[in-house]
C-alpha angles and dihedrals in degrees: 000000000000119000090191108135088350123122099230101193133045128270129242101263093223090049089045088057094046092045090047084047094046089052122093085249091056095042093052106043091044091052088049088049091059095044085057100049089054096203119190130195117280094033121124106230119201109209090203100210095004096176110188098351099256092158094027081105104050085046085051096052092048097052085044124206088311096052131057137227107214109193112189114185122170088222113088099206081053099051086043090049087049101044078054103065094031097061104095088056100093071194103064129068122177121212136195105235149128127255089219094054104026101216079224128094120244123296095010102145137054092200136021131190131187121189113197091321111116090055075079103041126106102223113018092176084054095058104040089065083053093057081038093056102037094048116084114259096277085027113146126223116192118201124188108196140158134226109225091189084066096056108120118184102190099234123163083230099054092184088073095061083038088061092030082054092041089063098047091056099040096039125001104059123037096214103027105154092047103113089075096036108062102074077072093035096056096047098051080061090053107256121120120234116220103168133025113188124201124214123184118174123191124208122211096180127070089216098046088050096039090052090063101027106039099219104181096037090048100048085048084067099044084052087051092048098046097256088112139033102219091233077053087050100044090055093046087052095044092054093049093053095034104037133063109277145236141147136163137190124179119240118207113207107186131197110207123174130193 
């Protein structure tokens, strides 16, 4: 299986999260995320599965000096990395908690924001009442989240990025199809859902894909489940680094209020 332009190893997954957040994508959803949101000074901000706190800053920045970002992760390095560069924000303060029993009393925030982090999570449905209970009545929760069913990796033989997308979806990722599901999901935890944004980037370049999607690595894992043969595999991969390039995923960005 050729190596050639692939990133062969996993990435650390803090420094993952900081390299998504420095691309234009990053930049822009998350920008559109905040906008969203419409955050004004004074308000208390929950960063639902903050990690290491990569956008506790530019919440920071929103509520103002009056206002406070509150991130809650389940991973405790992350909650430790995040706890780290938010220590100079008198605003920010990091918590050890679980999306699916919010360590917070009831109508607590005025915003909340999730950022691919309900693809991961048990019960979605779970911790969307919890953003639901802990957020004030008109309160706004803001989710940013893919649809893995919707990945298309251009290929002459269009059977091999059926079987790469089919993995995806069955194995690699808990919640794949979330990103078009939470509109539904959202209101069946009481919130109403006045705006669904969708966001389809398109990558031109075989590195900048590979460094959010993983391609080798992924397809490794679809060769070790069954999904691909590795001689499969090894064509798919050759005609990504050889052959002109394209590959698109749709981005949900979903507006829920309480």
């Amino acid at each position: 299986m050729t190596s050639f332009a692939f990133e062969t190893v996993t990435p650390d997954a803090f420094a993952y999260l900081d390299r998504v957040a420095a691309t234009d994508l990053g930049r822009s959803y998350k920008r559109h995320v905040l906008d969203e949101l419409g955050i004004r000074p004074g308000e208390t901000v929950l960063d639902l599965g903050c990690g290491p706190g990569t956008d506790l800053g530019a919440l920071a920045e929103a509520v103002t000096a009056t206002g406070a970002v509150i991130g809650i992760d389940y991973d405790r390095a992350a909650v430790d990395a995040a706890r780290g560069r938010a220590a100079e924000r008198s605003n920010v303060t990091v918590r050890l908690g679980d999306l699916h029993d919010l360590p917070l009393p009831d109508h607590t925030a005025d915003r909340a924001r999730t950022d691919r982090v309900l693809q991961h999570v048990a019960d979605p449905v779970r911790a969307l009442r919890e953003a639901r209970r802990v957020l004030r009545p008109g309160g706004r929760l803001v989710m940013a989240e893919p649809d893995w069913g919707t990945l298309t990796v251009d290929h002459p033989d269009s059977g091999l990025t059926r079987a790469y997308t089919q993995y995806v979806t069955d194995e690699a990722v808990r919640n794949a199809r979330i990103g078009s599901q939470l509109a539904r999901l959202a209101t069946d935890a009481g919130f109403t859902v006045p705006m669904v944004v969708p966001v389809s980037p398109v990558f031109r370049d075989v590195r900048a894909a590979d460094g959010i999607l993983g391609l080798e690595r992924t397809a490794r894992r679809a060769v070790g489940a069954g999904y691909f043969t590795e001689e499969a595999a090894r064509r798919w991969l050759d005609h990504l680094t050889d052959g002109p390039f394209l590959a698109v995923v749709t981005f949900y960005i979903v507006v829920a209020e309480s």
